[in-house]
C-alpha positions as CSV (number, residue, x, y, z in Angstrom):
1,X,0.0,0.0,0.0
2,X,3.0,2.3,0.9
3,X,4.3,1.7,-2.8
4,X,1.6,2.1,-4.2
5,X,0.9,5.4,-2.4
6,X,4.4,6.9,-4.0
7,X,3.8,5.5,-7.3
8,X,0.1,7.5,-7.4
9,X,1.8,10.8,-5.7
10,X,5.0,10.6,-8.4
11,X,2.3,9.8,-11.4
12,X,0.4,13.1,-9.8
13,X,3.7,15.4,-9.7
14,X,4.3,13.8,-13.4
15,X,1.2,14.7,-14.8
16,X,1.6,18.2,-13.0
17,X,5.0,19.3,-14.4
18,X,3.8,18.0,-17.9
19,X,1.0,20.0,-18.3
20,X,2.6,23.1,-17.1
21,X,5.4,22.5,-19.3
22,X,2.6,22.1,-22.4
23,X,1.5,25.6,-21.7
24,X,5.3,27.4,-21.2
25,X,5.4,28.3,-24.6
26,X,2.4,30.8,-24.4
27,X,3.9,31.6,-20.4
28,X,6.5,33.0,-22.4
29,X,4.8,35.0,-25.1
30,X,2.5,36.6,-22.4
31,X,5.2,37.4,-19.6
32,X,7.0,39.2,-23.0
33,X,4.1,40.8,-24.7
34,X,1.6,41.6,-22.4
35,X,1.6,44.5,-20.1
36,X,-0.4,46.0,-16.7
37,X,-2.2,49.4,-17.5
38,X,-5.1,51.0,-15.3
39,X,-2.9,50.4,-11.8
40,X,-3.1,46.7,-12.5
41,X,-6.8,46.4,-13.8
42,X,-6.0,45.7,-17.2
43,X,-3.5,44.9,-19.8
44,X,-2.5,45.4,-23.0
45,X,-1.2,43.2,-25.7
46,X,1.9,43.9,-28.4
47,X,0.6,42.2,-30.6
48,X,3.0,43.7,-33.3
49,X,5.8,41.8,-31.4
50,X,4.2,38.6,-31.1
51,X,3.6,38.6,-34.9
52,X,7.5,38.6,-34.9
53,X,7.3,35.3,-33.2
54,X,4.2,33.9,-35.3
55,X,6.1,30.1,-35.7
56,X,6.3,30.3,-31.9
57,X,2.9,30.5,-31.3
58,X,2.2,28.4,-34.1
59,X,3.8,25.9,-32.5
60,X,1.9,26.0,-29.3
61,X,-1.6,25.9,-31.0
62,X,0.0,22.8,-32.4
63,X,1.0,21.2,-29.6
64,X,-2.7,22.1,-28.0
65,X,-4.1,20.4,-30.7
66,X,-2.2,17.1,-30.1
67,X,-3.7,16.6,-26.9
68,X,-6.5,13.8,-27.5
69,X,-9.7,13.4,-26.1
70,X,-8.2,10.5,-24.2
71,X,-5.5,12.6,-22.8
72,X,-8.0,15.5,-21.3
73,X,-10.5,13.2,-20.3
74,X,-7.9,11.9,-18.1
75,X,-7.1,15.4,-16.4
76,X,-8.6,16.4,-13.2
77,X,-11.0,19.7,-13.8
78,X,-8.9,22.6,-13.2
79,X,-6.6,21.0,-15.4
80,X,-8.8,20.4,-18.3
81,X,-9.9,24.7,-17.8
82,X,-6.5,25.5,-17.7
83,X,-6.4,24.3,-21.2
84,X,-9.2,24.8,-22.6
85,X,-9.0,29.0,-21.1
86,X,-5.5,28.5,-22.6
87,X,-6.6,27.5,-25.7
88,X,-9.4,29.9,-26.0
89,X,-7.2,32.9,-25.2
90,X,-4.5,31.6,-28.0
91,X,-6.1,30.9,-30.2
92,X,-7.9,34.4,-30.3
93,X,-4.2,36.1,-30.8
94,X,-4.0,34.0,-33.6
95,X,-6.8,35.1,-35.1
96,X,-6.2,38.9,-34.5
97,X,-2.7,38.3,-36.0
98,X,-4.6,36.7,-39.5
99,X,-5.1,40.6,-40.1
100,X,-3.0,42.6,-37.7
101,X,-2.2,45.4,-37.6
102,X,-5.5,46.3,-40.3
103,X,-7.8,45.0,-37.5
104,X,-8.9,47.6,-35.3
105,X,-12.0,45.7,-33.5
106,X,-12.1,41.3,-33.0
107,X,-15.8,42.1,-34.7
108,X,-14.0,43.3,-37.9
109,X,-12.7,39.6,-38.8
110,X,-16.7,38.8,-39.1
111,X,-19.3,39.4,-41.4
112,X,-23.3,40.4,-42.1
113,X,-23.5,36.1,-42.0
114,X,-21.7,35.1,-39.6
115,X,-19.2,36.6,-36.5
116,X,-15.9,36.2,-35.7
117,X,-16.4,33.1,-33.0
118,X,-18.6,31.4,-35.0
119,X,-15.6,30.8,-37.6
120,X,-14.2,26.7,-37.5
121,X,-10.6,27.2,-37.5
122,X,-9.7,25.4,-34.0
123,X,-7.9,22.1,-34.2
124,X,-9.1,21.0,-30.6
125,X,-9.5,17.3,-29.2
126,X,-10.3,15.8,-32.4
127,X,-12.6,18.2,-33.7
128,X,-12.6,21.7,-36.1
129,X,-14.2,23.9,-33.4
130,X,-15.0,27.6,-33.3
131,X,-14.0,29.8,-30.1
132,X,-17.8,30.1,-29.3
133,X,-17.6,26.0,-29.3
134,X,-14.6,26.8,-26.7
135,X,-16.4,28.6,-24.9
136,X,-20.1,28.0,-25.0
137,X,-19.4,24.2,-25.6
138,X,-16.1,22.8,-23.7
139,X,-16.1,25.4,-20.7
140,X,-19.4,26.5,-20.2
141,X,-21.5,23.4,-21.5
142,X,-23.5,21.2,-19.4
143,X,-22.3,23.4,-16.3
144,X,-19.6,20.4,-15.8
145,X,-17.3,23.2,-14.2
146,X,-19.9,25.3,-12.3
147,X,-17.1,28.4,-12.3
148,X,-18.8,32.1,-13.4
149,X,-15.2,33.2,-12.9
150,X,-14.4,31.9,-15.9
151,X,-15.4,35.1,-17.9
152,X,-12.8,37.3,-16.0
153,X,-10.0,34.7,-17.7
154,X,-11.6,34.1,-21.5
155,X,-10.0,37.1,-23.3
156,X,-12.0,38.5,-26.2
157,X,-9.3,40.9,-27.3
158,X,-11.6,44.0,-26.5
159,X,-10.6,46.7,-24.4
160,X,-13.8,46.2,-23.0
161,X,-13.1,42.7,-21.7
162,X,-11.2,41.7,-18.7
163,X,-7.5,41.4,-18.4
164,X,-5.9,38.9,-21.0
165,X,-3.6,37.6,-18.0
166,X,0.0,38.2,-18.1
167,X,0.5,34.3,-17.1
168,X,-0.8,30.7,-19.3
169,X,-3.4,29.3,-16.3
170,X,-2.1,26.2,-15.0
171,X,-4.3,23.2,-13.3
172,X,-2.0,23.5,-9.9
173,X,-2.9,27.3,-10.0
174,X,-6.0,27.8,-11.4
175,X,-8.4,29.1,-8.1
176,X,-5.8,31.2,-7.2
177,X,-5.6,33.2,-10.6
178,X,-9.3,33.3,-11.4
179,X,-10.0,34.6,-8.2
180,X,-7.3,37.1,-9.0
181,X,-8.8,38.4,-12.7
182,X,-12.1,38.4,-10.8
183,X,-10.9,40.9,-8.0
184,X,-9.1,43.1,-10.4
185,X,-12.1,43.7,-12.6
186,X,-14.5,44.3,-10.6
187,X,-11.6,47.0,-9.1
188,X,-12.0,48.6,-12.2
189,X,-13.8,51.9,-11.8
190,X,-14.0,52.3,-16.0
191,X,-16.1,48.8,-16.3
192,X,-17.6,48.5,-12.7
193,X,-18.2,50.9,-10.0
194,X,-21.2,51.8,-7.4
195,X,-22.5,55.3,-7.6
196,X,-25.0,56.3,-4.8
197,X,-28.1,53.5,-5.2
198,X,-27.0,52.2,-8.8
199,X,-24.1,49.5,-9.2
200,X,-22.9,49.9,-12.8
201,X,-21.8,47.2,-14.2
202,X,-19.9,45.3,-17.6
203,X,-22.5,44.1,-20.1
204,X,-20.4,40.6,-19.1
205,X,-23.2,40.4,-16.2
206,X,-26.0,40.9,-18.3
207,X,-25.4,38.9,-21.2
208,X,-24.5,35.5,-18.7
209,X,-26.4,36.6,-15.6
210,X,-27.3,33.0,-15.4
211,X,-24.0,31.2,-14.8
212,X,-23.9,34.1,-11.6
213,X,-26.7,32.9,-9.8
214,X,-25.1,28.8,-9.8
215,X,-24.7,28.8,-6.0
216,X,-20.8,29.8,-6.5
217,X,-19.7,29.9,-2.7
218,X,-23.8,30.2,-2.4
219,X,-24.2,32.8,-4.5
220,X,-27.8,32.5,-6.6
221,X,-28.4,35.6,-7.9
222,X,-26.4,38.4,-10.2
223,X,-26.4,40.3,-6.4
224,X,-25.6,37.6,-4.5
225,X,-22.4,37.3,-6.8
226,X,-20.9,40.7,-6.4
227,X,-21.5,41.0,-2.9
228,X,-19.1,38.5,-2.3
229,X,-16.5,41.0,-4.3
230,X,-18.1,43.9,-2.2
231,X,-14.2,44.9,-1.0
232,X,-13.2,45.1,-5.0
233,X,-16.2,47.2,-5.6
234,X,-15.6,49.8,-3.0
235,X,-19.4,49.5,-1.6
236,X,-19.8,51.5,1.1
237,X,-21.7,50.0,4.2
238,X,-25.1,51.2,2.6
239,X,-24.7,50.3,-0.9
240,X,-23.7,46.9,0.6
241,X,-26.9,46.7,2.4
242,X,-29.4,48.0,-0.1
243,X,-27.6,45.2,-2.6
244,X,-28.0,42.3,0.1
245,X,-31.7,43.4,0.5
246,X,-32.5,43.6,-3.2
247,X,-33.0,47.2,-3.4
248,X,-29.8,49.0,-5.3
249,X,-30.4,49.3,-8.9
250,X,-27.9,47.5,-11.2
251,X,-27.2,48.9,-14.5
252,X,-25.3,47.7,-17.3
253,X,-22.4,50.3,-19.2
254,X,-21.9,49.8,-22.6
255,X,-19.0,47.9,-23.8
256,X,-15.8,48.5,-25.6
257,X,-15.1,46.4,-28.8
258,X,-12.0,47.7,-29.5
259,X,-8.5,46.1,-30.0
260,X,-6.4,45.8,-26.8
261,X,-3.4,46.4,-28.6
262,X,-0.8,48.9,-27.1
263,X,-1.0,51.4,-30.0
């Protein structure tokens, strides 16, 4: 029993190091090319200088896409959301960089037909997949993962969306830095901030308001939800209990489509 106690922890440590070695690759591209603006709250991405090292990221969207379903299925669940948030995130540069630096707005590489995330260009467990498939699908489908923090960590390459992360999200770390890109966007006064008896808020709570009332630390509601981020939010003792009782007015700002590039 004592052997085979080692063999499971060394297998465990194994597995560990090899899927944070899969994602160094893009580690290094964002620790090189992505930068803290706003005190922290946001970043901004060269994307001018990662286009310099296209075959490097290249070659991590390959070695994403080599993973079988076999292989993830195999992975515990922060794992598996470490990749597939990876994968999302990656594979959105990529698609900025099919028309950088003419791109000014993710929504310009759509059309009248069809937008951007709907496009099949994702080599992904087996499949051609779309970043709304990512997303909508692998991360958010079935509510296997039951984690709303997930949309302060999927980067849509909008200045209006949270932080892309400076750091590839890693199984063994993965609580830690979501709860981090949650903290420092609601911290942002320019996409969230209480004024008085309203609590303005990103149009990210309005258009999945749903996946914020999924008992998250018993959270079931939209107001339930922020209140457990009331420190990040600067509520005053009022505002805190007028949104506990129900009775603070949320509104929803408008959001910003275009490119988080540092030009």
């Amino acid at each position: 029993m004592k052997y085979l106690m080692m063999l499971l922890l060394f297998c465990l440590a194994f597995s560990t190091q090899a899927n944070d070695e899969l994602h160094q690759p893009w580690q290094q591209l964002l620790n090189e090319h992505v930068k803290p603006i706003n005190h922290g709250a946001s970043t901004v991405v060269d994307y001018a200088a990662i286009k310099q090292q296209h075959s490097e990221l290249k070659s991590y969207l390959a070695s994403l896409s080599a993973i079988t379903a076999t292989q993830f299925a195999s992975w515990d669940n922060p794992k598996q959301l470490a990749f597939l948030i990876n994968a999302y995130n990656a594979w959105t540069v990529e698609l900025i960089l099919t028309e950088y630096p003419q791109v000014k707005s993710i929504k310009d590489l759509g059309s009248f037909f069809s937008s951007p995330w709907s496009k099949e260009f994702v080599s992904l467990l087996g499949e051609s997949r779309s970043l709304d498939n990512i997303e909508h699908t692998l991360i958010r489908g079935n509510n296997k993962y039951r984690e709303p923090r997930i949309h302060f960590a999927v980067n849509c390459a909008s200045i209006g969306c949270p932080a892309l992360r400076e750091e590839a999200y890693t199984g063994a770390k993965l609580d830690a830095q979501l709860e981090q890109q949650t903290t420092r966007f609601l911290a942002d006064t320019t996409r969230n901030y209480a004024k008085d008896s309203t609590l303005y808020l990103s149009s990210i709570f309005k258009w999945y308001q749903a996946d914020f009332a999924t008992d998250f630390r018993g959270a079931q509601s939209l107001s339930a939800f922020t209140l457990l981020y009331s420190d990040a939010l600067n509520l005053t003792p009022s505002q805190h209990a007028k949104l506990e009782s129900n009775t603070m007015k949320i509104k929803f700002l408008d959001y910003n489509w275009a490119l988080n590039d540092n030009q």
